[in-house]
C-alpha positions as CSV (number, residue, x, y, z in Angstrom):
1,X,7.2,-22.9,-51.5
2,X,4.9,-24.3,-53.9
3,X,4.4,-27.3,-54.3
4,X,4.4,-28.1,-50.9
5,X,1.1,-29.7,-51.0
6,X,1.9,-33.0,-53.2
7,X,5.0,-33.6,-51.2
8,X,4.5,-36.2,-48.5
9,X,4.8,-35.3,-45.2
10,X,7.0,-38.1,-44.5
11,X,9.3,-40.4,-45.7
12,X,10.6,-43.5,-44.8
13,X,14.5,-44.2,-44.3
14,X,16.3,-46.1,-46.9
15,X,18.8,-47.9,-45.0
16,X,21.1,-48.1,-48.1
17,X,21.3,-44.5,-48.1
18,X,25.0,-43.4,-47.0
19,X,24.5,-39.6,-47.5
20,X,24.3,-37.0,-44.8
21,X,21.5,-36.7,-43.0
22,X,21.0,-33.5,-44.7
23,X,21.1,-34.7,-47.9
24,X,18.1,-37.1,-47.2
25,X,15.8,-34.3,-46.6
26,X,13.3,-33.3,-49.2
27,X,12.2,-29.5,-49.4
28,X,9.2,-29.9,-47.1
29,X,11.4,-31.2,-43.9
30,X,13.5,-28.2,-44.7
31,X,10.1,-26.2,-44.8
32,X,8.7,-27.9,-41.6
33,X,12.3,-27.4,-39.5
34,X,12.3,-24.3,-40.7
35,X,8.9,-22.9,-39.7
36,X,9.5,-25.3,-36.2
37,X,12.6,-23.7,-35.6
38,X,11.4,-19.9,-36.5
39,X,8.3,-20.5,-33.7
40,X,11.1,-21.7,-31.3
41,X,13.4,-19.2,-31.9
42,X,10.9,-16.4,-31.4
43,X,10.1,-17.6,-28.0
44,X,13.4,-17.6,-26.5
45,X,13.3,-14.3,-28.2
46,X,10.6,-13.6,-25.8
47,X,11.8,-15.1,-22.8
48,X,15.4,-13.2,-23.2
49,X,13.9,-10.0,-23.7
50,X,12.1,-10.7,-20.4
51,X,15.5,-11.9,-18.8
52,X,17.0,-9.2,-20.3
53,X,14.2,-5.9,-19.4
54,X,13.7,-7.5,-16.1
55,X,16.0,-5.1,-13.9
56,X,14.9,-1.6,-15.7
57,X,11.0,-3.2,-15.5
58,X,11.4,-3.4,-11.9
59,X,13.6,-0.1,-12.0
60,X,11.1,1.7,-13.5
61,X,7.4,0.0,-11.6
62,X,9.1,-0.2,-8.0
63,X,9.7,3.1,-6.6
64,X,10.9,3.7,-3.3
65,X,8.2,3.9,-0.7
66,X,9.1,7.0,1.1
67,X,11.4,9.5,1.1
68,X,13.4,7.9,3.8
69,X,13.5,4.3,2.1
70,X,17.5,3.6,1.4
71,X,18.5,2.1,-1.8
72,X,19.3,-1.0,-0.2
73,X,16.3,-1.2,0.7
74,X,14.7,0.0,-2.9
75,X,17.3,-2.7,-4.6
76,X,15.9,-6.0,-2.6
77,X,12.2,-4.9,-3.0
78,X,13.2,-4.5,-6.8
79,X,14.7,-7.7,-7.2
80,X,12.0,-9.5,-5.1
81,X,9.6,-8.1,-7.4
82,X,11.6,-9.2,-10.1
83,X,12.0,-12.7,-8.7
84,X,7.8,-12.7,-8.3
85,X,7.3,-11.6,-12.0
86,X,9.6,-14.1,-13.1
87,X,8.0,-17.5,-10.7
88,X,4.5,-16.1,-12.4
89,X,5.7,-16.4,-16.0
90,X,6.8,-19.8,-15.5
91,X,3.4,-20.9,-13.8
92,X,1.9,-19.8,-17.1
93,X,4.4,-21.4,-19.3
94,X,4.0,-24.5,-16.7
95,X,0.1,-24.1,-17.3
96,X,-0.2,-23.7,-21.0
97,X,2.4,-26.5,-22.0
98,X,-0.1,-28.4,-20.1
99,X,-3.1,-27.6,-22.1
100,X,-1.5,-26.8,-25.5
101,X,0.2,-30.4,-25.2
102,X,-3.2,-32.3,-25.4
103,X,-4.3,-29.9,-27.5
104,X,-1.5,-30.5,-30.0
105,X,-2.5,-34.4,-29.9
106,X,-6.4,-33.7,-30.0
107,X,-6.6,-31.0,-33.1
108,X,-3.1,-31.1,-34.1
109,X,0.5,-29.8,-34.7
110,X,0.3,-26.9,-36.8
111,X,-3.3,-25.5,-35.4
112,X,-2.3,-25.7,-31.7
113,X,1.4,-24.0,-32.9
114,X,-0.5,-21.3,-34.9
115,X,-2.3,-20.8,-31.6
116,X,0.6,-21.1,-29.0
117,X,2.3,-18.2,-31.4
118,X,-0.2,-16.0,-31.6
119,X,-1.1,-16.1,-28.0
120,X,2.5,-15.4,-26.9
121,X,3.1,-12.7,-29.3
122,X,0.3,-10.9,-28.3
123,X,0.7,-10.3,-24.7
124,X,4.3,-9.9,-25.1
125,X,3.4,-6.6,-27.0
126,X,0.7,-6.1,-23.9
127,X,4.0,-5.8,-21.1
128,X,4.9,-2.8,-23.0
129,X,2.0,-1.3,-21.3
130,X,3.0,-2.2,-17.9
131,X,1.9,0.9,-15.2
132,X,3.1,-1.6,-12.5
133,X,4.4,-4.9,-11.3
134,X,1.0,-6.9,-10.9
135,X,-0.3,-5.9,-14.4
136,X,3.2,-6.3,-15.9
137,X,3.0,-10.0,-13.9
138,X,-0.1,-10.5,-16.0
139,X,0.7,-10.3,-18.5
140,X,3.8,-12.4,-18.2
141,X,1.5,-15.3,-17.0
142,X,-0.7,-14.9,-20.6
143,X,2.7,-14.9,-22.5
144,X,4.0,-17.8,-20.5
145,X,0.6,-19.5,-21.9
146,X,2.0,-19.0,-25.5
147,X,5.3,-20.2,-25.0
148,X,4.5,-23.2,-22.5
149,X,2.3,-25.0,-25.2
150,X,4.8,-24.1,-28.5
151,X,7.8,-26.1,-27.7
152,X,6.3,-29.6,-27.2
153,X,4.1,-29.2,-30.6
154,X,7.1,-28.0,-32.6
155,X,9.6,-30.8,-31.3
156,X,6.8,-33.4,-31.6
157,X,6.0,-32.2,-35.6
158,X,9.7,-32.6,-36.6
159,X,9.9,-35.8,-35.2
160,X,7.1,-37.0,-36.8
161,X,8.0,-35.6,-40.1
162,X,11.8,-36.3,-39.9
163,X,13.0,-39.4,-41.1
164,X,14.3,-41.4,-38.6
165,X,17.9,-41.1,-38.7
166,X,17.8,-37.4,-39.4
167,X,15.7,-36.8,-36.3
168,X,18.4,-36.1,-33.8
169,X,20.2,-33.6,-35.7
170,X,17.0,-31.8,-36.7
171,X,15.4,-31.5,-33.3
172,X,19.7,-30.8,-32.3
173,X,19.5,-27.7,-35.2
174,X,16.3,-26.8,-34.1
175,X,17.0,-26.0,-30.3
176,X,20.2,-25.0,-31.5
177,X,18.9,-22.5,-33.6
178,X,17.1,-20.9,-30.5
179,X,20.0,-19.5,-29.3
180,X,20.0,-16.7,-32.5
181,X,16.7,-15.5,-30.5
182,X,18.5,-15.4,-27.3
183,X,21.4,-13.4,-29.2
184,X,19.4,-11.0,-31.1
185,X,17.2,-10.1,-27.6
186,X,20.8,-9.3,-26.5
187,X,21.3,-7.2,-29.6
188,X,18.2,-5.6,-29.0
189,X,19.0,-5.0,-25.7
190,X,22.1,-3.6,-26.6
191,X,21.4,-1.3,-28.7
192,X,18.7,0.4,-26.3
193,X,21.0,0.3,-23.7
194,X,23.5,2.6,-26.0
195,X,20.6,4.7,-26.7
196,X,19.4,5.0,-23.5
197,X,22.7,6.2,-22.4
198,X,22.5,8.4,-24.9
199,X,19.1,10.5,-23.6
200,X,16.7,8.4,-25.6
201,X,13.2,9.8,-24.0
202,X,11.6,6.6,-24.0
203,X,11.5,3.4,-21.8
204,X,14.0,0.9,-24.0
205,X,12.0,-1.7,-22.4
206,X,8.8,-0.9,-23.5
207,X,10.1,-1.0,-26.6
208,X,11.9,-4.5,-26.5
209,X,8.5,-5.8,-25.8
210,X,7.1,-4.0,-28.8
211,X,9.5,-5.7,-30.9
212,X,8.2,-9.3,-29.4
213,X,4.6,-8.8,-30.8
214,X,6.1,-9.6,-34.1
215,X,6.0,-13.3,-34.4
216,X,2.3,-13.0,-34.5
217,X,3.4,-12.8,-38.6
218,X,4.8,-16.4,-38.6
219,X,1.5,-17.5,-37.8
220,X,0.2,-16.5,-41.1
221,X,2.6,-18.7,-42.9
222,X,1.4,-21.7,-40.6
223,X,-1.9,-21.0,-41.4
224,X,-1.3,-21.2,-45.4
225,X,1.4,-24.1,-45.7
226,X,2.2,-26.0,-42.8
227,X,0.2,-30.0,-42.6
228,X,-0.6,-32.0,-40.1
229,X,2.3,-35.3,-40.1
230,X,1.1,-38.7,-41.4
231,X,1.5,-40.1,-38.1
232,X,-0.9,-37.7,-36.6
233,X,-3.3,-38.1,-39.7
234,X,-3.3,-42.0,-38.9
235,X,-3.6,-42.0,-35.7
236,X,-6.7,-39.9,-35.6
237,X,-8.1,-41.7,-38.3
238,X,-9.1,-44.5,-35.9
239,X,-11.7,-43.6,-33.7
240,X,-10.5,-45.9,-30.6
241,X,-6.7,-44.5,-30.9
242,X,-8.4,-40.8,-31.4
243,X,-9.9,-40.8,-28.4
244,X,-7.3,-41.5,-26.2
245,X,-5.8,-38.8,-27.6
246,X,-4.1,-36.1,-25.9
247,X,-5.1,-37.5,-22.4
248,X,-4.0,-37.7,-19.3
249,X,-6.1,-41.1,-18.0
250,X,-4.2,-42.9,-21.2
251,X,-1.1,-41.6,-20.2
252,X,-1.2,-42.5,-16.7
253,X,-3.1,-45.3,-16.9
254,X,-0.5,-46.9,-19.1
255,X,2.6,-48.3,-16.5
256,X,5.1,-47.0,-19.6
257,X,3.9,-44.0,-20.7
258,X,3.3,-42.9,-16.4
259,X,6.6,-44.4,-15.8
260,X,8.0,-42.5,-18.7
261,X,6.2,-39.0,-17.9
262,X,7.5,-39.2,-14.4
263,X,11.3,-39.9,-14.6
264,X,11.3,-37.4,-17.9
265,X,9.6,-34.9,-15.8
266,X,12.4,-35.2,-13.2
267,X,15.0,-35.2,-15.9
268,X,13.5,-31.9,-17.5
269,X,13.3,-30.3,-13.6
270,X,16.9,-30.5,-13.1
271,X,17.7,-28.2,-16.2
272,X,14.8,-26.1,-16.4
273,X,15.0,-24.8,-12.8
274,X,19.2,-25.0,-13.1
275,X,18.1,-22.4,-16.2
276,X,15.6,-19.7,-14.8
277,X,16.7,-19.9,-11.2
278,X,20.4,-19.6,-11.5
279,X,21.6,-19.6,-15.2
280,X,19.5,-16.2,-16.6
281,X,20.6,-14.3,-13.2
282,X,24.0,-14.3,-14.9
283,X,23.4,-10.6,-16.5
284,X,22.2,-9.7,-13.4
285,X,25.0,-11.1,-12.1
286,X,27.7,-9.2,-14.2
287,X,25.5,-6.0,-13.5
288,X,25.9,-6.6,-9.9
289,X,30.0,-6.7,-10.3
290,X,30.7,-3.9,-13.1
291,X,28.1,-1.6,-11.0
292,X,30.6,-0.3,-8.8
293,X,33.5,0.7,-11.3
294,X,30.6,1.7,-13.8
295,X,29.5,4.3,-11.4
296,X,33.0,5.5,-10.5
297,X,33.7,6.0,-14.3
298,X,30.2,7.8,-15.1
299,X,30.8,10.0,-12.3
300,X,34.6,10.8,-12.8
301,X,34.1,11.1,-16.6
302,X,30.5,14.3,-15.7
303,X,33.6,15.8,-13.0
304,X,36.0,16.2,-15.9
305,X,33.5,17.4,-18.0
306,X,32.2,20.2,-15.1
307,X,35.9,21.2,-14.5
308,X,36.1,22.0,-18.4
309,X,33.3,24.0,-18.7
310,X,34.6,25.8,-15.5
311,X,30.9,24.9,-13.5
312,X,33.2,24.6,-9.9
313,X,29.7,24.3,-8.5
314,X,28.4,21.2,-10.6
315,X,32.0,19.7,-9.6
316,X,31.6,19.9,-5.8
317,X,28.0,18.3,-6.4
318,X,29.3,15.3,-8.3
319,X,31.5,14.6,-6.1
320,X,29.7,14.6,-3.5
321,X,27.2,12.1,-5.2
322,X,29.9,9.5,-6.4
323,X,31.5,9.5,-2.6
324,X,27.3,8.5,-1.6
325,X,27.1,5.9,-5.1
326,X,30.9,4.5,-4.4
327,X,31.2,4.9,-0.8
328,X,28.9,2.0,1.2
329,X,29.2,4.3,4.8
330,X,28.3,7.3,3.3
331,X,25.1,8.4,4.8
332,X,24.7,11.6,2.5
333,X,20.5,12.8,1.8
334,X,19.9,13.3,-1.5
335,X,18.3,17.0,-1.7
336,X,16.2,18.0,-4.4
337,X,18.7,20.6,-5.8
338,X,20.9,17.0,-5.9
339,X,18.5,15.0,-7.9
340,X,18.9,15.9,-11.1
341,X,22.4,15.4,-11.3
342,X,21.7,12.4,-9.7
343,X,18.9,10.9,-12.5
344,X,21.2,12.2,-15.5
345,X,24.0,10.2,-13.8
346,X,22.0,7.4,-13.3
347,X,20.6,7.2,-16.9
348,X,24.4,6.7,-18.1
349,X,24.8,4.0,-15.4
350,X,21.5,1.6,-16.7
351,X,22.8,2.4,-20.6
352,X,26.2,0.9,-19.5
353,X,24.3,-1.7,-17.5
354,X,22.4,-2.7,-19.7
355,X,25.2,-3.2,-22.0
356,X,27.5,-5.6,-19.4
357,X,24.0,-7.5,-19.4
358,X,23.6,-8.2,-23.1
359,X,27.4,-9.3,-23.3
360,X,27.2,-11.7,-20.8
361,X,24.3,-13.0,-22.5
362,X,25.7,-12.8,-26.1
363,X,29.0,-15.0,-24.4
364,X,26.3,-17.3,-22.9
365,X,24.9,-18.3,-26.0
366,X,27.4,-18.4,-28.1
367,X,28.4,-21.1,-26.2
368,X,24.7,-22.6,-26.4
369,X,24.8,-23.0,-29.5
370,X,27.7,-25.1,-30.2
371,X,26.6,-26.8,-27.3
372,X,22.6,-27.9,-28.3
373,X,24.3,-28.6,-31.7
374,X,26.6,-31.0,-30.0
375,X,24.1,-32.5,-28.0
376,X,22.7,-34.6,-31.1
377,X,25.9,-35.8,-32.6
378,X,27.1,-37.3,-29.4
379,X,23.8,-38.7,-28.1
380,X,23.9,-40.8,-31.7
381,X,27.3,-41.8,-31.0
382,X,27.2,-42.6,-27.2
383,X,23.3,-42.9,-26.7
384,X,21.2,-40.4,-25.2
385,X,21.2,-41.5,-21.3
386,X,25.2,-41.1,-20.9
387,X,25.3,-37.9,-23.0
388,X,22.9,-36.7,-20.3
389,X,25.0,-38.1,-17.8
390,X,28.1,-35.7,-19.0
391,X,25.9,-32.5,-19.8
392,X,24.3,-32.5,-15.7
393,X,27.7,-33.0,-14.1
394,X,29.3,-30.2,-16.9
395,X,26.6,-28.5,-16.2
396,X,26.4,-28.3,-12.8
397,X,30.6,-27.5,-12.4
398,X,30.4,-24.9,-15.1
399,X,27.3,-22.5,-13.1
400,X,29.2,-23.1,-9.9
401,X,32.3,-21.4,-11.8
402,X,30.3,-18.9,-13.2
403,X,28.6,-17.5,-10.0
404,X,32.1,-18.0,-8.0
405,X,34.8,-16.2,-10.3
406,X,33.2,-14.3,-12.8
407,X,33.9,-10.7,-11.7
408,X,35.8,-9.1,-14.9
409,X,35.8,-8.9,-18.4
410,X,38.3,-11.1,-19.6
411,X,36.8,-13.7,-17.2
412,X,33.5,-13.3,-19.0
413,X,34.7,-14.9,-22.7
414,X,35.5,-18.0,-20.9
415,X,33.0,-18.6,-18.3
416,X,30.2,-17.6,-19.7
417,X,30.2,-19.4,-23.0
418,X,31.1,-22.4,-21.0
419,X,28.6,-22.1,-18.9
420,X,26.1,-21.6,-22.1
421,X,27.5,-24.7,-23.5
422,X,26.8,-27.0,-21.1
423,X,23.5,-25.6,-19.4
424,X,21.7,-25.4,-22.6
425,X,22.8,-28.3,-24.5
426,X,20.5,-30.1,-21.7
427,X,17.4,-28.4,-23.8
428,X,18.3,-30.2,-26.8
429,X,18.8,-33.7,-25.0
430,X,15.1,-32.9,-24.0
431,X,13.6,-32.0,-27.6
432,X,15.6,-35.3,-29.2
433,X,14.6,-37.4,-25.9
434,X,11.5,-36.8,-24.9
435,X,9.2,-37.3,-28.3
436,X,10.8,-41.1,-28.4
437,X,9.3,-41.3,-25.3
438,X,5.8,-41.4,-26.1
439,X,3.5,-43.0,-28.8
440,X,2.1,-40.9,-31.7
441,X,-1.6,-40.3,-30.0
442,X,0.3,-39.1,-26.6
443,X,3.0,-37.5,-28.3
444,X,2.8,-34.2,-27.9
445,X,0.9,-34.5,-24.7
446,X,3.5,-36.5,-22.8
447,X,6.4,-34.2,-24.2
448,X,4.8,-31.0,-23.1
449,X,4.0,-32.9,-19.4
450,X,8.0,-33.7,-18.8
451,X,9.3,-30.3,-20.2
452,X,6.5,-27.8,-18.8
453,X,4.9,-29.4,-15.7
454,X,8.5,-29.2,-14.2
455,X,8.0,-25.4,-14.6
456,X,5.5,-25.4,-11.7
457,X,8.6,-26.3,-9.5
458,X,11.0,-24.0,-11.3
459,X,9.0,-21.8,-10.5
460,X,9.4,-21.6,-6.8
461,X,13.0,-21.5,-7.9
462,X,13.3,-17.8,-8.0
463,X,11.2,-17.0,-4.7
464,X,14.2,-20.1,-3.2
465,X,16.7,-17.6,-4.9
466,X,15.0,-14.6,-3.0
467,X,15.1,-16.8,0.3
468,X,19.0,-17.7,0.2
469,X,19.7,-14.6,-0.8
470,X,18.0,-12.9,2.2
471,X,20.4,-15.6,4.2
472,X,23.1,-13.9,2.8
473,X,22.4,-10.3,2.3
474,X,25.0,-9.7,4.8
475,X,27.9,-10.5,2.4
476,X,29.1,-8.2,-0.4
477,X,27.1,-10.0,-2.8
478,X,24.1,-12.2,-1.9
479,X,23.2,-13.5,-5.6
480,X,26.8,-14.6,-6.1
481,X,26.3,-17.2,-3.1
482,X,22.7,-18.2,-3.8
483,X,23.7,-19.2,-7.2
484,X,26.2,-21.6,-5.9
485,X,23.8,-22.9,-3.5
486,X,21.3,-23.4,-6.3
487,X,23.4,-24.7,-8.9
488,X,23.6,-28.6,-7.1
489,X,20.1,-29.0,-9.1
490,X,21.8,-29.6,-12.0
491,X,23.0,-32.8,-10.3
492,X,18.9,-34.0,-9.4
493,X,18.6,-35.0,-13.3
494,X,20.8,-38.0,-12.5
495,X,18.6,-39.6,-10.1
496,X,16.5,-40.2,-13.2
497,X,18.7,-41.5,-16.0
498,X,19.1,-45.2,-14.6
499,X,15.4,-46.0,-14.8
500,X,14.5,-44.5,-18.6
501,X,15.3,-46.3,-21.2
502,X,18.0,-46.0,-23.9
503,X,16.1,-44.8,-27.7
504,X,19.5,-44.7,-29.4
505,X,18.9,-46.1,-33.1
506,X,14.8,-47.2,-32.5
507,X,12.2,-46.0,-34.2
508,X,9.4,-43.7,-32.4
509,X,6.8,-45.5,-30.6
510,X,3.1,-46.3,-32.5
């Protein structure tokens, strides 16, 4: 990395340059995109781990009430709780992308990214220490602080450093490159759940939100190498352009910058609540469906094992338990001479759980990535407002799908990754769109407002989840129909694509 220091921090575009975009970076973009996409990728690192832990957090800081509390009962308080902890995460990530996006224009890129990590990665390591659901929702918020503010300075860095016609495919690689966070939270997730099945005598998600304190390191190498782009450095050299600056009067006092903000923050709604209010209830989803043949196999795989060891006792017990697990009239009481039979089966069931949980999310983004890759190259072909166009209407059909069919394995290497494809490329549309938006002094500021002030919507969009899913907690399976209710959001985003303007081959605004 040395040498870093003499290289400029950007460059202009040679238009009789006919090589790959790659080829036209010098070892600093590669250097910034990196660092950009390492921050990035450690926060959806984050927020999958949360996505991921959610059901054994709740598990484990909801008990029942009483003794006469049925798990019916138990299971909606859990998941309300769950829904709660996850509309207060968003309110913080709503929050800080709001404060860390002026920040990011006022004292710039790298400081306020140095910040926005080390804020996240802190409080992420905090949840571990959860004793219940209102500090664990604390802590959430302070995380969702971190993450909020570190997506809008990262996008709005590489687009500044970039050269113009690499741009798109950087800020495509970099969203892109988010998903290897999602898929090694589902790795990590995985492999607790296996050793949690296997009588591990600690909480696996305490330990998954250990594991996210450690992006605090990346701030270190921020600190030492990272620079502030030119076109930050210019624009703050002038005192009148400085001190409009990261705000909000210039912003909306400007008729294209307010017209702007407002139609991108309706854009951003449509895929960020789409996202956290139907697309990451798909592991909870697949644990819904495989919970009933999981259980059967747990419990008829103990009765083998019982008749082996000739305990005819033990045998009669199980049994009895999987008729009350499998059997929805069963009204047998759980005695106390029952229970522990009943906690050692249940610890197999949440390992296996678990597991069905980190596949579906694996399948999801596997599909995500190929899909926030793809995003770039056809935007620069076909522009970026009918690119959006196909990506709401795919996504929308694809969740629909999803939360209608997916009940088995085999179903789950085709819908899911589909479903991944065309949800998140959306999140690349937004970090290529969204920076071309705004000028340099109101960069960061404007990006963070359409991405992150939509989450103060999304994030009624689980506690609308909890709602439809009281409607239908009647049927076999209430989150399978409130998910297909709540996937039509997908479709808002178009309302907004007629009125922005297309930023296909021009250059980002002064």
């Amino acid at each position: 990395m040395h040498g870093f220091e003499d290289q400029p921090t950007s460059l202009p575009d040679d238009p009789n340059d006919k090589r790959p975009w790659y080829l036209t970076l010098t070892k600093y973009h590669w250097f910034v995109l990196l660092v950009a996409a390492l921050g990035w990728l450690f926060d959806c690192l984050d927020q999958q781990l949360f996505v991921l832990a959610r059901p054994a957090v709740m598990a484990s800081l909801v008990k029942p009430l009483t003794p006469e509390e049925t798990e019916k009962e138990t299971t909606i308080r859990r998941s309300n709780a769950g829904n709660i902890a996850t509309s207060v995460f968003l309110a913080g990530w709503a929050l800080g992308g709001v404060f860390f996006g002026v920040l990011g224009d006022r004292i710039g890129r790298a400081k306020t990214m140095m910040i926005t990590i080390l804020l996240y990665s802190l409080f992420t390591g905090l949840s571990a220490l959860s004793v219940g659901v209102y500090d664990f929702a604390l802590y959430r918020f302070l995380t969702g602080l971190g993450v909020g503010g570190e997506f809008a300075v990262g996008i709005a860095l590489v687009a500044e450093v970039m050269p113009a016609r690499a741009r798109p495919y950087a800020l495509g690689m970099l969203q892109a490159l988010s998903a290897i966070g999602n898929v090694t939270a589902a790795f990590i997730n995985l492999g607790l759940g296996v050793a949690e099945e296997a009588g591990m005598p600690y909480s696996p998600w305490r330990i998954m939100f250990c594991i996210g304190a450690l992006p605090a390191l990346l701030a270190l190498v921020i600190r030492g190498r990272l620079k502030e782009p030119e076109q930050w450095q210019k624009a703050n050299t002038s005192s009148v352009v400085s001190s409009k600056s990261g705000s909000y009067a210039e912003l909306f006092g400007h008729p294209v910058w307010r017209k702007h903000a407002l139609l991108g923050l309706l854009l951003a709604c449509s895929g960020v609540i789409g996202l956290w209010a139907v697309g990451f209830f798909a592991p909870d989803l697949m644990r819904v469906v495989q919970r009933p043949e999981i259980t059967r196999r747990v419990y008829e795989t103990k009765i083998a094992e019982a008749k082996a060891a000739g305990e005819t006792a033990k045998v009669a017990d199980l049994e009895l338990l999987m008729t009350a697990a499998t059997d929805t009239s069963s009204n047998l009481e759980i005695t106390p001479a029952l229970k522990p039979l009943k906690e050692e089966a249940d610890k197999s069931i949440s390992g296996q759980l678990a597991k069905w949980g980190s596949y579906t999310s694996l399948m999801i983004n596997f599909g995500a990535f190929f899909g926030m890759f793809g995003f770039g190259y056809v935007a620069q072909i076909i522009g970026r407002r009918p690119t959006f166009v196909i990506a709401f209407i795919a996504a929308f059909l694809s969740t629909a799908a999803v939360f209608a069919y997916l009940k088995d394995f085999n179903q789950l290497f085709l819908l899911a990754p589909l479903m991944g494809f065309c949800q998140l490329s959306l999140f690349a549309g937004y970090a290529i769109y969204f920076p071309e938006l705004f000028p340099t002094h109101l960069r960061s500021t404007g990006t963070s407002f359409c991405y992150n002030v939509g989450r103060f919507l999304a994030a009624g969009g689980p506690l609308v989840k909890s709602y439809l899913e009281g409607l239908f907690v009647d049927t076999s399976d209430p989150l399978r129909y409130a998910g297909v209710a709540m996937c039509t959001v997908f479709l808002v985003g178009l309302l907004a694509i007629p009125f922005l303007p297309e930023t296909k081959g021009k250059p980002l605004p002064e």
